[in-house]
C-alpha positions as CSV (number, residue, x, y, z in Angstrom):
1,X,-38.4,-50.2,-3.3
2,X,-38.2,-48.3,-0.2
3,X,-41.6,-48.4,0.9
4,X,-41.7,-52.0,1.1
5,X,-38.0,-51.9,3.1
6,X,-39.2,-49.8,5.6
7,X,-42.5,-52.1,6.5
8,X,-39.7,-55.3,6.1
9,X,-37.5,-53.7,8.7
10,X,-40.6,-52.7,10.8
11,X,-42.2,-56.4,10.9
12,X,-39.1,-58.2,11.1
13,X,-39.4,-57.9,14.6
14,X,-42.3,-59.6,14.7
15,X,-40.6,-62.3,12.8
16,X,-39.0,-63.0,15.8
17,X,-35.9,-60.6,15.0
18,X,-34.2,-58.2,17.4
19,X,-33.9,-55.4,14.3
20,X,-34.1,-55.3,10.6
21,X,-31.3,-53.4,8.5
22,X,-30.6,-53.1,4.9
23,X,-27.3,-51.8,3.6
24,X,-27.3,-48.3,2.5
25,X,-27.3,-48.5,-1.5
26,X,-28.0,-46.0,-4.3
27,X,-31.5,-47.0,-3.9
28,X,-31.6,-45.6,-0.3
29,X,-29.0,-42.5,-1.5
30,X,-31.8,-41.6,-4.5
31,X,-34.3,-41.8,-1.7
32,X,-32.0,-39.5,1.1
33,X,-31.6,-36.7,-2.0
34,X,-35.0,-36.4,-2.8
35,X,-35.7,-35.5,0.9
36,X,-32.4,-34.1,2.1
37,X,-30.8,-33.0,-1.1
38,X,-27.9,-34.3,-3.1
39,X,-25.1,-32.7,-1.2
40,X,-26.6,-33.8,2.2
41,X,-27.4,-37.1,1.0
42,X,-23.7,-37.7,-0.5
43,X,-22.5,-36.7,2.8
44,X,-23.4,-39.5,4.9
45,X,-22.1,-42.8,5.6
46,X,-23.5,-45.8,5.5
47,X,-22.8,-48.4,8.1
48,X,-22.3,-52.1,6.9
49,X,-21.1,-55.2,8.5
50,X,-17.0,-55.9,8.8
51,X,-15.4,-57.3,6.1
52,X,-15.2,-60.9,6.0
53,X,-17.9,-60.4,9.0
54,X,-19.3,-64.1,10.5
55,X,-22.9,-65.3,10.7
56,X,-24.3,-68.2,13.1
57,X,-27.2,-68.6,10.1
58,X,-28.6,-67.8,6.6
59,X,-31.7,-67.5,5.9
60,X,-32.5,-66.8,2.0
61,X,-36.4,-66.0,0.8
62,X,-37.3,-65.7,-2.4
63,X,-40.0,-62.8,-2.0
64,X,-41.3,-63.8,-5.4
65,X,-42.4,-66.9,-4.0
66,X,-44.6,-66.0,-0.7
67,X,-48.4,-66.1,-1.0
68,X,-50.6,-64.2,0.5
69,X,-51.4,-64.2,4.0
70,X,-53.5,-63.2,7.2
71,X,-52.9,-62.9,10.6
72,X,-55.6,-63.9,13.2
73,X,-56.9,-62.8,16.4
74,X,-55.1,-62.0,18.5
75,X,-51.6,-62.5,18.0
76,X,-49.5,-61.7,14.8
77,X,-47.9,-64.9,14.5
78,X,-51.6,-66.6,14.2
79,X,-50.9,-66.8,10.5
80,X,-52.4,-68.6,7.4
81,X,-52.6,-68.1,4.1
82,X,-55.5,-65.8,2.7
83,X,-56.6,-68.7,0.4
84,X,-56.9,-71.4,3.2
85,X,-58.6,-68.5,5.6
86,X,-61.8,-69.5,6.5
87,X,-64.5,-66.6,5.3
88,X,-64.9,-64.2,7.7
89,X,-67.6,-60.7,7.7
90,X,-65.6,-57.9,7.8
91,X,-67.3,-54.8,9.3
92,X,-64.7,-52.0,9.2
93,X,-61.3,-51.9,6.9
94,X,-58.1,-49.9,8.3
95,X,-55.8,-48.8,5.6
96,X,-53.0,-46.9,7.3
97,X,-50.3,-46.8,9.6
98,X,-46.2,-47.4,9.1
99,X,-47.0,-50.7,8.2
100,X,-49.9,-50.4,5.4
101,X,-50.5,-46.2,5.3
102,X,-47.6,-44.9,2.4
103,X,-48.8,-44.1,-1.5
104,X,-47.5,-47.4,-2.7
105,X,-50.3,-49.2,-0.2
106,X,-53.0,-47.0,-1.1
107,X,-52.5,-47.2,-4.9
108,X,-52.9,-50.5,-4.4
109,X,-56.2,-49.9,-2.5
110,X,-57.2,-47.7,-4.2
111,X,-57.4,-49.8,-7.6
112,X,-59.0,-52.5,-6.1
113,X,-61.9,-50.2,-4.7
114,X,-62.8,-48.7,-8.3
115,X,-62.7,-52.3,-9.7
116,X,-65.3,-53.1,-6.8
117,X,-66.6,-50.0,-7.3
118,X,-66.2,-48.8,-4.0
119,X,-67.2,-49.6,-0.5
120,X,-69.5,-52.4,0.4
121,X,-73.1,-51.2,1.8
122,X,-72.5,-51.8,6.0
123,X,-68.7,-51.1,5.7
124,X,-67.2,-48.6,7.4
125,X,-63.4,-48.1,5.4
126,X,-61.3,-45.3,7.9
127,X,-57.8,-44.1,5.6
128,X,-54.9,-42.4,7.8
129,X,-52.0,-41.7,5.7
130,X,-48.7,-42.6,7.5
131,X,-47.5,-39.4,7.5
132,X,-47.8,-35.6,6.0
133,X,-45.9,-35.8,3.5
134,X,-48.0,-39.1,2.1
135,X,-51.2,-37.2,3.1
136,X,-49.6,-34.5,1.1
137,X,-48.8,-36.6,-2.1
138,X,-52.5,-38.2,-2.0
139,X,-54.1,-34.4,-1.6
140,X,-52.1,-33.6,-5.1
141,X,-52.8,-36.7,-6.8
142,X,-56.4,-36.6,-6.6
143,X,-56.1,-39.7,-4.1
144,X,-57.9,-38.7,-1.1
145,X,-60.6,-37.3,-3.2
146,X,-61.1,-40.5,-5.2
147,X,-61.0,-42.5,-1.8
148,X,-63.9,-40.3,-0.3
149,X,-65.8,-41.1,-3.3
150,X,-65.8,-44.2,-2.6
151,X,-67.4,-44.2,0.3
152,X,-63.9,-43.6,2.8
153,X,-63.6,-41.9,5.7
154,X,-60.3,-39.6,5.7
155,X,-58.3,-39.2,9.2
156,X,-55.3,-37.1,9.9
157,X,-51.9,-38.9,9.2
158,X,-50.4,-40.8,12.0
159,X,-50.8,-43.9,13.8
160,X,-54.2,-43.1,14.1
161,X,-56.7,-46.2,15.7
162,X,-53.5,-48.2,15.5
163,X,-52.6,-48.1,18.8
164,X,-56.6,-46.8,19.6
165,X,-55.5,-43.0,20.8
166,X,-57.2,-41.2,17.9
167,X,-60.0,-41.5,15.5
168,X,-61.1,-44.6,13.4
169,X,-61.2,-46.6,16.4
170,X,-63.8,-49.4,16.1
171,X,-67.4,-50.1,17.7
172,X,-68.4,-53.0,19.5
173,X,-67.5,-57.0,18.5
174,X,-67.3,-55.6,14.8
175,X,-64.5,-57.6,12.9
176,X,-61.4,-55.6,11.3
177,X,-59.3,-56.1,8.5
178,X,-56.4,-54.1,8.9
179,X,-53.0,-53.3,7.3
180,X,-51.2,-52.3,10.4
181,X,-48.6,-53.7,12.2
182,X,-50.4,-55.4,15.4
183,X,-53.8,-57.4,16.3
184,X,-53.4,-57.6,20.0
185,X,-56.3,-58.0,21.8
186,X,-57.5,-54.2,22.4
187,X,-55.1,-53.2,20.3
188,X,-57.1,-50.5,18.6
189,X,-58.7,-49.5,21.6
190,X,-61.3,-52.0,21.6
191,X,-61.2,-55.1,23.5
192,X,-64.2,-56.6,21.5
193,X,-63.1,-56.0,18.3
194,X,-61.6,-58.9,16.3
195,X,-58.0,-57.5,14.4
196,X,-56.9,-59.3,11.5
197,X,-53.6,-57.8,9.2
198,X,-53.5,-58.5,5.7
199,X,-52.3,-56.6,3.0
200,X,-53.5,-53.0,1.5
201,X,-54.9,-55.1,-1.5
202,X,-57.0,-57.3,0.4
203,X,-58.2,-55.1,3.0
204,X,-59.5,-53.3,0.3
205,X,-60.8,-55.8,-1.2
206,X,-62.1,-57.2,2.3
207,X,-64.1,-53.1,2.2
208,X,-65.5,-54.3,-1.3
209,X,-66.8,-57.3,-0.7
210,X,-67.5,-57.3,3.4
211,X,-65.6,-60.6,3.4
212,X,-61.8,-61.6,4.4
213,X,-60.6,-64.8,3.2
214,X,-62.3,-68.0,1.6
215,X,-60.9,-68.0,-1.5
216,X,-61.9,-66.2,-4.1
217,X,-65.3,-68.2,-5.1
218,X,-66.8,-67.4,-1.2
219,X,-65.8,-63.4,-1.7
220,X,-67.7,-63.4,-4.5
């Protein structure tokens, strides 16, 4: 879906890439109407490779088939996968950004916090919607309230303590699971802090339990 093609072509740089594209399709046309209208939509033109066009490699992935992972302090290519992580207190959970902050992401949160039933006791859980129009979508749903509920604390959408120029950046040493986009040391605006990037799901589930990694038996 397009939620998840916009974070691929965001991370791919960090996947070593200099860009990531996909071709315009009637998936991305049914996406352009619904914000542009039909009749702009229609009107553009998607650009795609030549004909017949050459490529120095392929690289196929079957999505399908990719576990989940983590990303270490303090770079994002120290990754592992989630399982093999060693267990590791979490003190604060960032659900947010371009990378981890659309409806699709917090749905996902979302359902794993009421399963928990909500935020651990000690955990501070900061939600900044990508944008307004998520924000927006989340006010009308019932989301933010639900999230609140559960012990969140709601910031105005943005990059937010992403990049550590507005509020929900962390305190002290305190170790962060976030879904953003980048763990760089200070990073958030906090030198001390410990970053690490997983997914929506497991961040929340990282707020639940106050624990990232180990496998499922050390979580619990």
């Amino acid at each position: 879906d397009m939620d998840d093609r916009i974070v691929l072509a965001n991370m791919a740089v960090e996947a070593g890439a200099k860009a990531g594209l996909f071709t315009c399709d009637d998936r991305t046309r049914s996406y352009l109407a619904a914000s542009l209208g039909k009749e702009a939509a229609d009107a553009l033109t998607g650009v795609d490779a030549d004909e017949g066009a050459l490529y120095s490699r392929t690289i196929t992935i079957d999505l399908a088939t990719v576990e989940p992972m983590v990303a270490l302090p303090h770079r994002v290519d120290n990754v592992m996968a989630l399982a093999a992580a060693p267990a590791t207190a979490i003190g604060m959970v960032y659900l947010g950004t371009c990378t981890g902050g659309r409806v699709k992401d917090y749905r996902e949160a979302l359902a794993v916090l009421r399963e928990g039933g909500g935020v651990g006791a000690g955990i501070r859980l900061v939600v900044t919607p990508a944008s307004e129009p998520v924000r927006a979508e989340m006010q009308a749903s019932g989301m933010l309230r639900e999230f609140e509920s559960l012990g969140a604390e709601i910031h105005p959408p943005g990059c937010g303590a992403c990049c550590g120029t507005c509020a929900g950046t962390p305190v002290g040493d305190v170790h962060v699971a976030s879904t953003a986009n980048r763990n760089f040391k200070g990073r958030m605006g906090n030198a001390a802090a410990q970053i690490f990037l997983a997914s929506p799901a497991e961040c929340a589930r990282a707020a639940v339990t106050g624990v990232l990694g180990g496998g499922p038996k050390e979580r619990a």
